[in-house]
DRENFI-791466 format. One line per field, with one value per residue (C-alpha): residue in three letters; x negated, y, z. Coordinates in nm, 4 decimals. Example, Ala and Ser with C-alpha at 12.3 -4.5 7.8 and 13.67 -1.06 7.14 Angstrom:
BEGIN
res	c(ALA,SER)
x	c(-1.2300,-1.3670)
y	c(-0.4500,-0.1060)
z	c(0.7800,0.7140)
This chain:
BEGIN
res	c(UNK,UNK,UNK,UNK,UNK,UNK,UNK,UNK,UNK,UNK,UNK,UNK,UNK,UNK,UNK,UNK,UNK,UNK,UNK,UNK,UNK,UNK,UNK,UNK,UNK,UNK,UNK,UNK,UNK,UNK,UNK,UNK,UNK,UNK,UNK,UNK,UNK,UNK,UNK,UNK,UNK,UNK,UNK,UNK,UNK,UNK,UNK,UNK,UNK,UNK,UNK)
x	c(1.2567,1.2285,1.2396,1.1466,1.2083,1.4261,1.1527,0.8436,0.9179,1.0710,1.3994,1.6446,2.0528,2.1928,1.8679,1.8084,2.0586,2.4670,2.6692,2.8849,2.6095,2.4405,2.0321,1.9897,1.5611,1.3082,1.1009,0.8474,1.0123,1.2222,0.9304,0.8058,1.1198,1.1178,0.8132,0.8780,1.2390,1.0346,0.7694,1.0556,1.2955,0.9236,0.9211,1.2441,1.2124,0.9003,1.0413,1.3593,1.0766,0.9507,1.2219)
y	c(-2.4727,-2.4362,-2.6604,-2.6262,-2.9358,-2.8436,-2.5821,-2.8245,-3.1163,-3.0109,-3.1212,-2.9982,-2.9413,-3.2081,-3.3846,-3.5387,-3.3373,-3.3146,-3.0324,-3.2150,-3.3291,-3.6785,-3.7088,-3.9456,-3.8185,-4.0409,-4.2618,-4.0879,-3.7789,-4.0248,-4.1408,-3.7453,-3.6810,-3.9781,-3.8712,-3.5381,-3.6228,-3.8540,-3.5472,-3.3296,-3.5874,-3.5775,-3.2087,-3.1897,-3.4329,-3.2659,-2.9126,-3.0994,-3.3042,-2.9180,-2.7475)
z	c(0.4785,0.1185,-0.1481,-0.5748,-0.6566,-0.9699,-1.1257,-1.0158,-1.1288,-1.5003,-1.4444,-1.6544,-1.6956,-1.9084,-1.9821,-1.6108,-1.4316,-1.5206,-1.4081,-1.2021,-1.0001,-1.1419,-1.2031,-1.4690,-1.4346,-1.6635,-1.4356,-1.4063,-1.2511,-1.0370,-0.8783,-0.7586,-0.6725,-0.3857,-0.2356,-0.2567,-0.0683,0.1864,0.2650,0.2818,0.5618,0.7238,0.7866,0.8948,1.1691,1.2345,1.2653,1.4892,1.7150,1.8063,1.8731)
């Protein structure tokens, strides 16, 4: 499974990401970021359901 979220979405280090961890992303990016977590939990129950 792979996953870009970092590069494809325009997050960056101490702007919407800290180094220790924390995503402080505008709203905006927030909001991709959920779906693209949901579509993401959805393929990996897919892939699980299959094998």
């Amino acid at each position: 499974m792979k996953a870009h979220v970092v590069g494809s979405l325009g997050l960056f280090f101490n702007t919407d990401l800290s180094t220790s961890g924390e995503m402080t992303p505008t709203d905006g990016k927030a909001q991709e970021l959920r779906a693209l977590s949901r579509q993401l939990r959805a393929a990996l129950a897919e892939r699980s359901q299959a094998a």
